[in-house]
Residue, then its C-alpha position, 0 to 999 in steps of 0.5 A: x500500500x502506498x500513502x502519499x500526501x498532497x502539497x503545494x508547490x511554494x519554491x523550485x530551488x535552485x537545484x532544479x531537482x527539488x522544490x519546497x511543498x507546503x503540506x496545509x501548513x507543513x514545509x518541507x523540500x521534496x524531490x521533484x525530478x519525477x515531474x514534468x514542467x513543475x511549476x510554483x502553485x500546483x499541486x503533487x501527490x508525495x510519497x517517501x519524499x518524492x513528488x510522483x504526480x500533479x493534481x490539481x486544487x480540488x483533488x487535493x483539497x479532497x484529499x487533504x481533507x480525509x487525511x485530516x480526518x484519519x490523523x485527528x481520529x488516530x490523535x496524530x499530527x499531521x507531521x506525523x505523516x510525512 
């Protein structure tokens, strides 16, 4: 079973292989060189610290939400699951 979060992109670093990605208030750089055309502002699926999918807003949201769910039902933190 793979568990991957959505975030948004805020930053492509310098590097050009990784970008920074908020996760509903969470940063953190995750690698992005599984993507094609990246851009500031657009959603992706992590999972393990690689980006491995854009999405766009209302799927994210969606899924953002069940995350919430499923976190506050196993009294966890968010940040717990990255």
């Amino acid at each position: 079973m793979c568990l991957a979060i959505p975030g948004k992109i805020l930053k492509l670093n310098d590097d050009g292989t990784t970008a920074l990605v908020d996760f509903d208030g969470i940063q953190q750089n995750v690698i992005i060189a599984l993507l094609m055309n990246p851009e500031i502002g657009k959603y992706v699926i992590v999972h393990a610290g690689y980006a491995i999918e854009q999405m766009n807003e209302k799927e994210a949201m969606e899924a953002l939400e069940q995350w919430k769910e499923i976190v506050e039902d196993q009294d966890l933190d968010l940040s717990d699951m990255l």
